[in-house]
N, C-alpha and C positions, 0 to 999 in steps of 0.2 A: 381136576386141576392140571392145567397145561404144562408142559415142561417149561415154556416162555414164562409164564405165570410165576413158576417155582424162581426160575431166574430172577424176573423183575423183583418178588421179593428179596430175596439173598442178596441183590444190588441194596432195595432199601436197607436191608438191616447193616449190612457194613459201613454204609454212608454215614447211617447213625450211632454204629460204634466208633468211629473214625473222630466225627464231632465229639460225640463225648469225651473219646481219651483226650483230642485238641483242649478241649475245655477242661479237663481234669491236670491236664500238664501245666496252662495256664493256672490255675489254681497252684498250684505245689511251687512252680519258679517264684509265684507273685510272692509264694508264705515264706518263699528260701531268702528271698531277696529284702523282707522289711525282718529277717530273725538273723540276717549277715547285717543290715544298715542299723538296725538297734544293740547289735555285739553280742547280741545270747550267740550267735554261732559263729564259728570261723570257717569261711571253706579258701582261706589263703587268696582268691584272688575272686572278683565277683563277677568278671567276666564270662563264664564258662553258663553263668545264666542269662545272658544273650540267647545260645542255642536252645534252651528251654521256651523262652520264647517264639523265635524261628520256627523247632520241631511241631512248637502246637499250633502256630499258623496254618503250617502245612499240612497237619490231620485237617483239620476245621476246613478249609479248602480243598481236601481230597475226599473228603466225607460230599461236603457242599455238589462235587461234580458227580458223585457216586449215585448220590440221589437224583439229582438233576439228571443224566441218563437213564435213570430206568422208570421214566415213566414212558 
C-alpha cells in the first residue's frame, strides 16, 4: 500500500464522517425544532436552530468535496 493510497483513503473516510455528522446534525436541529414548535421544550428563542441547520449543510458539502478529491 502506497503512501498516496493511505492518503486517498483518509480523504475517503473523513468525507464520509463529515456527511454523516452533516446528517446526524440535521437530524437533532430537525427533533429540537418540532419538541420547541410542540412546547415539550423551551430553548427561549428558536432561532439559534437556524445555525444547526447551516452547520450541517456545511459538513454534508465538506464531506461531498472531501470525497470528490480523492479519487
Amino acid at each position: 500500500m502506497t503512501k498516496r493510497h493511505r492518503r486517498r483513503i483518509r480523504k475517503r473516510a473523513l468525507g464520509i464522517i463529515l456527511s454523516v455528522l452533516g446528517v446526524l446534525l440535521w437530524v437533532i436541529t430537525t427533533t429540537l425544532f418540532f419538541l420547541v414548535y410542540s412546547g415539550l421544550v423551551s430553548l427561549g428563542n428558536s432561532e439559534p436552530l437556524s445555525l444547526g441547520v447551516v452547520a450541517g449543510g456545511a459538513f454534508i458539502v465538506a464531506g461531498i468535496i472531501r470525497i470528490a478529491t480523492s479519487v
